[in-house]
C-alpha positions as CSV (number, residue, x, y, z in Angstrom):
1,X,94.1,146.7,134.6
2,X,91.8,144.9,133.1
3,X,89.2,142.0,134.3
4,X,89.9,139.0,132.4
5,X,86.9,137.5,130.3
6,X,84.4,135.6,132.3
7,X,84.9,131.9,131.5
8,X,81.7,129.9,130.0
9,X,80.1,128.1,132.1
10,X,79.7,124.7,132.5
11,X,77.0,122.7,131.7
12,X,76.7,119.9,134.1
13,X,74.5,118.0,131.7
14,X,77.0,118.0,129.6
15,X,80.5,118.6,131.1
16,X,81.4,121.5,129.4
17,X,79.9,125.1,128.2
18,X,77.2,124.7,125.9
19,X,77.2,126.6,122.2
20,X,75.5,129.0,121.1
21,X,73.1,127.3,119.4
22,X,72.7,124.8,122.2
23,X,71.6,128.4,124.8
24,X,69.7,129.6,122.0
25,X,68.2,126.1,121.8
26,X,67.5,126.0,125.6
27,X,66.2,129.5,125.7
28,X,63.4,128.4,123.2
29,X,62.6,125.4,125.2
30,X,62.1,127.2,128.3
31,X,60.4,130.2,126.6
32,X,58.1,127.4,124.9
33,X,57.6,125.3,128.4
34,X,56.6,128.6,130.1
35,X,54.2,129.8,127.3
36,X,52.5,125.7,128.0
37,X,52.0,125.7,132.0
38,X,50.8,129.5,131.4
39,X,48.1,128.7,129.1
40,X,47.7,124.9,131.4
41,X,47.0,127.1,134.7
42,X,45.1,130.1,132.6
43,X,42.4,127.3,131.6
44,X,42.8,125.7,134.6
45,X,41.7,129.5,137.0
46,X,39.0,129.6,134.1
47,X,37.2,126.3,135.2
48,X,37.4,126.7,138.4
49,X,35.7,130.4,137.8
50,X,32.9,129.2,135.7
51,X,32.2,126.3,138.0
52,X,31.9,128.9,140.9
53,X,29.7,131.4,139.0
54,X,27.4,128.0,138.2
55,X,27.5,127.2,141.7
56,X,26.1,130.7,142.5
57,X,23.6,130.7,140.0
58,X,22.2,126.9,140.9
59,X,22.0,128.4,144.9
60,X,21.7,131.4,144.4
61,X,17.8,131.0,141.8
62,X,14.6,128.9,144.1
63,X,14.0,125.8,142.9
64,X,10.2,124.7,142.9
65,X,9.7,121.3,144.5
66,X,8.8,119.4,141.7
67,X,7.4,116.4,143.0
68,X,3.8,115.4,141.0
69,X,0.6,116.6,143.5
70,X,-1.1,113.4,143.4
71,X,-3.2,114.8,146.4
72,X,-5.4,116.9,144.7
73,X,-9.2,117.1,146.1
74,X,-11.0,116.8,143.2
75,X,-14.2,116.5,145.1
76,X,-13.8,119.2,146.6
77,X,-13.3,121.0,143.6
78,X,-16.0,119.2,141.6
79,X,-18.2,121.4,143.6
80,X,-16.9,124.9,142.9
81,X,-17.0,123.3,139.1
82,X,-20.6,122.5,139.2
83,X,-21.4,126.2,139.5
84,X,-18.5,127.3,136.9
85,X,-20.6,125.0,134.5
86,X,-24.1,125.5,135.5
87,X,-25.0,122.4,136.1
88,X,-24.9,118.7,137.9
89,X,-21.6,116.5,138.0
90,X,-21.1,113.1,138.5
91,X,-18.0,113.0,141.0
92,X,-16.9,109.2,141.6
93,X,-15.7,108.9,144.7
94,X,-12.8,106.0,144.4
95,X,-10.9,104.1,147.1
96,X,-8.1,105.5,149.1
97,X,-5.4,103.9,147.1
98,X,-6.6,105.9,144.0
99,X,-5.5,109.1,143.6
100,X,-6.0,112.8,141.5
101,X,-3.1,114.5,140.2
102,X,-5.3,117.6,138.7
103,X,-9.4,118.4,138.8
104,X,-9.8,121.2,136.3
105,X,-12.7,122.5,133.8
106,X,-11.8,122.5,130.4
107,X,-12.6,124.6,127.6
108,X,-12.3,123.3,124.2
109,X,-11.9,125.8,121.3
110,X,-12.0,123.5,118.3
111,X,-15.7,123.2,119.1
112,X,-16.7,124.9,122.4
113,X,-17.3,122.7,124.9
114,X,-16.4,123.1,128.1
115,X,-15.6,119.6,130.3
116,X,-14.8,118.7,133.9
117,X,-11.6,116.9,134.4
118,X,-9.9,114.3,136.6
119,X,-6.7,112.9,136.2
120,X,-6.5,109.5,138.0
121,X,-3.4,107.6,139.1
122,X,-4.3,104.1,139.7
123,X,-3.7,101.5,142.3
124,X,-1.1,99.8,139.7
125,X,0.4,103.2,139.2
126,X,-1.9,103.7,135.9
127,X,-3.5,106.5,134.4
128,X,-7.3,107.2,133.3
129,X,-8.5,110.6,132.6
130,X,-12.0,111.4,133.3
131,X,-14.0,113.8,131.4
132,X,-17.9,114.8,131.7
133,X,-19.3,117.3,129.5
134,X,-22.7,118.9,130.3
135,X,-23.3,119.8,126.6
136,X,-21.2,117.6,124.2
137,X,-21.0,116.9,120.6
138,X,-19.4,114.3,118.6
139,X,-16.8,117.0,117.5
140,X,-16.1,117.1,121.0
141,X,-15.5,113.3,121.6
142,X,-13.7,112.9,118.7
143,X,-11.2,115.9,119.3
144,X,-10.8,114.4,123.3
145,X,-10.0,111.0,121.6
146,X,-7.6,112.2,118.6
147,X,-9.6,110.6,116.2
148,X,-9.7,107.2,117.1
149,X,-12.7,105.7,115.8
150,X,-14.9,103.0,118.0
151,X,-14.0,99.3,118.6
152,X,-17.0,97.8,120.4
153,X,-19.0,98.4,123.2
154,X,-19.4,97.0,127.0
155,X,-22.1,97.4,129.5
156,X,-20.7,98.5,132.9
157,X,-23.1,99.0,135.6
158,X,-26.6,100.5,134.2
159,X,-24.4,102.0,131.2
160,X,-23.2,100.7,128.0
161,X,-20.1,102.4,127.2
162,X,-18.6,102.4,123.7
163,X,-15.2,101.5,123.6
164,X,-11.8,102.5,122.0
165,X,-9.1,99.6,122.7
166,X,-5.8,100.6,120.8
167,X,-3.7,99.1,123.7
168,X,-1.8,97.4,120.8
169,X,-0.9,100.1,118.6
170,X,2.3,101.5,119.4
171,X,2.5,104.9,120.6
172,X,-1.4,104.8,121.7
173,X,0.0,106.1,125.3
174,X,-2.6,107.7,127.1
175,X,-5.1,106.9,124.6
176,X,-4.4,102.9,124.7
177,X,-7.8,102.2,126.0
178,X,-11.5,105.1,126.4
179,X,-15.1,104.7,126.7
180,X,-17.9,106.7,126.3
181,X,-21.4,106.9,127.4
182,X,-24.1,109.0,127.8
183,X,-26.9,109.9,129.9
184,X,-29.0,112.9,129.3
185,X,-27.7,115.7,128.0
186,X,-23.8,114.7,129.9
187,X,-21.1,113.1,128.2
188,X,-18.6,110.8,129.9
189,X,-15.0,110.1,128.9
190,X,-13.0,107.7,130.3
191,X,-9.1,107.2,128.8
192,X,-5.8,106.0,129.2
193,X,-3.6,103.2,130.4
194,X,-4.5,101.6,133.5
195,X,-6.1,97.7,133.3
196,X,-9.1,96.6,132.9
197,X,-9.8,96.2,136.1
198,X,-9.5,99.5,136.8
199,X,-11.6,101.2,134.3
200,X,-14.4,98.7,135.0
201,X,-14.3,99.9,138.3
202,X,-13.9,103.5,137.7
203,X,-17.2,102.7,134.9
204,X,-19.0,101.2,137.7
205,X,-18.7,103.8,140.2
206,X,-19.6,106.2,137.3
207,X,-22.6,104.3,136.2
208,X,-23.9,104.2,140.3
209,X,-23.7,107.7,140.4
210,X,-25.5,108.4,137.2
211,X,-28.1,105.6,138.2
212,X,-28.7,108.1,142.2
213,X,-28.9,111.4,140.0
214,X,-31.5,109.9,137.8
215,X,-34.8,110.7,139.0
């Protein structure tokens, strides 16, 4: 004999067997649900994979420490740049609560001059760069200062510096504020954006040491 057909089954969100449009319906919307929380957890596995791989590479590359050197022993080094230049430099010696961030020599291709340099941070947290060259040229000056021409002058000690104020010019940064002077054949720099203050006494401790290397 036989079986009889299989009854439809009932729907329970309905109460009776759906249609056939209503399975094919259903079987869409299932198909179409499935195909979302696939593509949902596919992106989901992918984040979590690139944010592992980043995680390896951050730990996995040294980092330097890069925390500004504002220890730097420029006069210690002012020495071993005294024989790199041939000659004498004038190395100010500044309170404790001043500080070098970099004591280099300098060579200048746009006209050939080779400079010693400090870079001072400040008791207010300020900058002044320092420059002396044994064997300048107003090229030279010029070229260190961008350009900027003179706005006065100031004596300081035994020196009269000429000055450069452009503290209100906007975007003067480091060159807000420089003097120059001279003595002999050296020429001293003096730039950037500490006080006034602070570059007289930076000038003044300059100037003294110019005044015990004079004969």
């Amino acid at each position: 004999m036989s079986k009889p057909p299989k009854e439809p089954k009932i729907v329970a969100e309905l109460g009776r067997p759906e249609t056939a449009e209503e399975s094919r319906a259903r079987k869409t919307e299932n198909s179409k649900l499935y195909v979302q929380r696939k593509t949902v957890n596919n992106l989901v596995l992918s984040l979590l994979a690139t944010v592992g791989l980043v995680a390896v590479i951050f730990f996995a590359v040294p980092h330097p420490n890069v925390t500004p050197n504002w220890q730097v022993d420029y006069v210690g080094l002012s020495a071993q740049a005294a024989q790199s230049l041939n000659g004498t430099l004038i190395t100010p010696e500044m309170p404790a609560d001043w500080a070098a961030n970099a004591a280099e020599v300098r060579s200048s291709a746009a006209d050939g001059v080779q400079s010693w340099y400090v870079g001072f941070i400040t008791p207010s947290n300020e900058f002044i760069g320092y420059q002396e060259a044994l064997v300048a040229n107003p090229t030279w000056v010029s070229n260190t200062l961008k350009g900027n021409a003179p706005t006065g002058s100031r004596t300081t000690g035994t020196q009269t510096w000429t000055e450069y104020d452009y503290r209100s010019t906007e975007d003067a940064k480091n060159l807000a504020y420089a003097l120059v002077t001279q003595s002999g054949a050296s020429t001293f720099v003096l730039y950037g954006t500490a006080n006034d203050a602070e570059f007289t006494a930076l000038a003044e401790e300059i100037s003294a040491q110019i005044e015990m290397s004079t004969p």
